[in-house]
N, C-alpha and C positions, 0 to 999 in steps of 0.2 A: 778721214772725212766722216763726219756724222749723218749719218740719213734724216731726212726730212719726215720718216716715218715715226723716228722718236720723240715729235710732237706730241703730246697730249693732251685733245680738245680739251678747253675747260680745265688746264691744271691748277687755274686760282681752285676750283672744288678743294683739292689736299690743303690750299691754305686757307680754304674756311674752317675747317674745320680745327685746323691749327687757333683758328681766333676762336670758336667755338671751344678750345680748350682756354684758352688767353683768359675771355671775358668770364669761364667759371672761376679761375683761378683767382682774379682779380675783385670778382664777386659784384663785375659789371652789367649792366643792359636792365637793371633796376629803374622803372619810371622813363622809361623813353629818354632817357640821358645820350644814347647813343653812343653805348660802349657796348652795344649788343654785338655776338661776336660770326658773322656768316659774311662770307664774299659771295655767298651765290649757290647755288645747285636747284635740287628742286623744288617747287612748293612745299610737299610737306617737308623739308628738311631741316627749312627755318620754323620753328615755332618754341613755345615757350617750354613746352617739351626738353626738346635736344638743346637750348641755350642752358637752360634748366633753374633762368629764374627771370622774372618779372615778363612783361608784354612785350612782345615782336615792336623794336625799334623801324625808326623812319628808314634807317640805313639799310636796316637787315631787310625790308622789303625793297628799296631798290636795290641793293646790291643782287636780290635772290630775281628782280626784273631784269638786270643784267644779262645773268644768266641765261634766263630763256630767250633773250635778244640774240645773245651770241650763238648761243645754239639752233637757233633756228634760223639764223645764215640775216639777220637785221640788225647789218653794224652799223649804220647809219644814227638808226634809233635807239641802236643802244648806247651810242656816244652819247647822245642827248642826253641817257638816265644817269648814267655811268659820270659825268662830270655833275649832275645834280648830286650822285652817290658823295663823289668827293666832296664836294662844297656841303653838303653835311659833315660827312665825317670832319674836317678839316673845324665846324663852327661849336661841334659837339666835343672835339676831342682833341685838338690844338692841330700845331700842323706836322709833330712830331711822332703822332700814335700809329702805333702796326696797323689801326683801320682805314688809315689814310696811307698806307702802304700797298695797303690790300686794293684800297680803290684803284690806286695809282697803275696798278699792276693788271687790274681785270681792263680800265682804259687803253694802258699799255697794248693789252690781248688784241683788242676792237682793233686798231688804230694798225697793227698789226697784221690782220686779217686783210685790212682794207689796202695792204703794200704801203701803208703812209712810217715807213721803218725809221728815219731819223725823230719822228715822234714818238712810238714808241720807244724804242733803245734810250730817248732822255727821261721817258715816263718807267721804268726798266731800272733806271741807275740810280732816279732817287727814292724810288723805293727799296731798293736795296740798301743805300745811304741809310735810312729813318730804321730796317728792320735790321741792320750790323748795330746802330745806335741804343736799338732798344732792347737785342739779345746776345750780342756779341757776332763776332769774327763767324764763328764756328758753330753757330745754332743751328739746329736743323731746323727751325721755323726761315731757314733762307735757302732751303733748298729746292723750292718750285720755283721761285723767282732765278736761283743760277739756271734750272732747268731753261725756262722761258729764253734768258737772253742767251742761251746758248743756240735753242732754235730760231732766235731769230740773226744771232751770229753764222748761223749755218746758210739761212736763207738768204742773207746780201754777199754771200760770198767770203764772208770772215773766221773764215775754217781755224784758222790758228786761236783767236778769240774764244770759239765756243767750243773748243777743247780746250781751252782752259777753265772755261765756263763749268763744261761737265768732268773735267776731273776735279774740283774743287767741291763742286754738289756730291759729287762720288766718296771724295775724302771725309764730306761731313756725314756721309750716311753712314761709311764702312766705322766711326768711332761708337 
């Protein structure tokens, strides 16, 4: 059985940072295009700085309002940012890119929080759907998302599920 303690507030943070490598690579978040690359963490974390090119997108500030919402226990309101997060990413970036992954996944978190679990787990699947799509099987840019649905496979009682969940996230780390 997996403990409830192997949660980890706020795990979209390791995959902002993930985008945060994404969008250097890609040579994205130039002119507010909204390929800028952060799920969230703290204010100073998103800046032009740690992107390391063009102006803090529309995303990367609600994605980083997100963040403070969920951290500071305001899932309500951060549903509210967090689906505006996505309906950018989604208008800026089709509906197929890891930043509408990302959104999909800190929503997920919210929705989560809030015990509303058959929403999340569908918000959970297709972002994992869009980031196997866009990295493969076996990228480790999918292993906070296995983390996540394994705690929340742990939380409804789907123990078998989120060990499989977390030995899968396990096998992509240990390559």
């Amino acid at each position: 059985m997996i403990k409830k303690s192997l949660r980890v507030m706020g795990v979209s943070i390791l995959t902002a940072l993930l985008a945060v490598s994404l969008t250097a690579c890609e040579g994205g978040g130039e002119g507010g295009n909204g390929n800028g690359g952060s799920s969230g963490g703290e204010t100073g974390t998103i800046s032009g700085s740690v992107v390391g090119q063009g102006p803090v997108t529309e995303w990367e500030i609600l994605t980083s309002e997100v963040m403070k919402l969920y951290s500071s226990g305001d899932y309500t309101q951060g549903v509210k940012v967090a689906k505006r997060a996505l309906q950018v990413a989604q208008q800026n970036d089709g509906p197929d890119h890891p930043n509408v992954a990302l959104g999909l996944g800190n929503l997920a978190e919210l929705y989560e929080a809030q015990k509303e679990y058959a929403k999340a787990e569908q918000l959970y699947k297709r972002s994992l759907e869009i980031l196997e799509k866009a990295f493969g099987q076996d990228d480790p840019f999918l292993v906070p998302t296995l983390f996540n649905m394994a705690s929340l496979y742990n939380n409804i009682g789907r123990e078998n599920e989120a060990q499989r969940m977390m030995e899968r996230a396990n096998n992509i780390q240990a390559k």
